[in-house]
N, C-alpha and C positions, 0 to 999 in steps of 0.2 A: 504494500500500500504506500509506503513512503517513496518507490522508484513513481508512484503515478501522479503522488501531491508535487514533488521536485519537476516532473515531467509538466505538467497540469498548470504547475507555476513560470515555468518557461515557454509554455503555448506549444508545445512538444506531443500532448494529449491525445489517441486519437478516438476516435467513438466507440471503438469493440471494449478499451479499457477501462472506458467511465462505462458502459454495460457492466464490467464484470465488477467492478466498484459497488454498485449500486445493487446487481445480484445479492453481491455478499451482505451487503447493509441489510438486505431486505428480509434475507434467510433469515439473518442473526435476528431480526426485529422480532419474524415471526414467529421462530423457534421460541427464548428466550422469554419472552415476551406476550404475543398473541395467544400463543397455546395455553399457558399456566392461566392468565386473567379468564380465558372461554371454558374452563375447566373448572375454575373457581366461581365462574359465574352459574354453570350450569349445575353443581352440586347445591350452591344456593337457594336457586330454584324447586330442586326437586328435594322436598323435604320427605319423602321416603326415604331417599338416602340417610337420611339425620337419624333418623330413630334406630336405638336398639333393637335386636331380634339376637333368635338361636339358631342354629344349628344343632341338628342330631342326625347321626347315622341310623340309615336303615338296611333291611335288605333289598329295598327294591330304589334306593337311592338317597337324596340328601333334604330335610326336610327344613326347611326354613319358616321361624319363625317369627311376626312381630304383634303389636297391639294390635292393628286391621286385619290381621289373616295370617293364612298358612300355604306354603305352597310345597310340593313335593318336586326335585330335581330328578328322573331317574338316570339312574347311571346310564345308559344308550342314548342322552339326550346331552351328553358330558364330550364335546372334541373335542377336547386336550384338557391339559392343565400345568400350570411353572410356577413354581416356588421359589422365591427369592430370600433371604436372610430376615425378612419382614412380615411376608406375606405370602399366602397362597393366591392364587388367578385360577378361578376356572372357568372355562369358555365354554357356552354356548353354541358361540357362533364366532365370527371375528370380528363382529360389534357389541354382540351381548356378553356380559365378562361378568361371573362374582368373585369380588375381593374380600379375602377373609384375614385380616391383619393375626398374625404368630400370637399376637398379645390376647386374643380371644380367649386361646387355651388357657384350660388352669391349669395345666402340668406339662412337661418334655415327655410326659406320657402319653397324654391325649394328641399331643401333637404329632406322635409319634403312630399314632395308631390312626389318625386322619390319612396321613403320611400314606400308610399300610393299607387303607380301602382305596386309599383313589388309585394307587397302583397294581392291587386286585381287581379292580373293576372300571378302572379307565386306561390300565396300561402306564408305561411309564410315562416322565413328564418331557416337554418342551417336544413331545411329537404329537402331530395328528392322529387319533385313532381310525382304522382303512373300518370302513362298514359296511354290511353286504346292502344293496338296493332292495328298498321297500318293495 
């Protein structure tokens, strides 16, 4: 960036470089920037997100629970799922995701046995699971 402010200030500039100037500006803006505030803005909004609920293991999948209701995840409704040092992620789809922060658990047991169903029954993590056609 500094060979293009020197160049830029010498009349030297040409149009593809203030292009790629302004790319970068723009990525950086958006990335850093745009994403986190429309992330922060839309969890606001959606005040589902905000409330407590449970989690319980079943055999026919993962039951979730809050004050409004209950809904049942079954495990064949589970593509993937990745674990992070934080959190679980389990997908749906690749815009439907449940995040389930580590802090949930009350024990490295339970955590540990979350761990142990979803790789029984969704296979291991950070892959796709291949399923046969309905």
């Amino acid at each position: 960036l500094a060979w293009v402010a020197q160049r830029l200030f010498h009349g030297q500039v040409r149009w593809n470089e203030v292009v790629m100037v302004l790319a970068l500006g723009w990525t950086a803006v958006w990335y850093w920037l745009y994403i986190p505030w429309q992330v922060n803005k839309l969890f606001r909004q959606q005040r589902s997100l905000q409330e407590p609920y449970t989690v319980s293991l079943e055999q026919e999948g993962l039951r979730f629970r809050t004050s409004n209701g209950e809904a049942l995840l079954p495990w064949k409704y589970l593509l993937r799922w990745r674990e992070s040092r934080s959190i679980f992620c389990l997908y749906q789809s690749d815009a439907l995701v449940h995040v389930l922060p580590k802090r949930f658990f009350d024990s490295l047991f339970s955590e540990e046995a979350f761990r142990n169903a979803l790789l029984q029954n969704a296979g291991p993590s950070n892959k796709a699971v291949t399923r046969s056609k309905p």
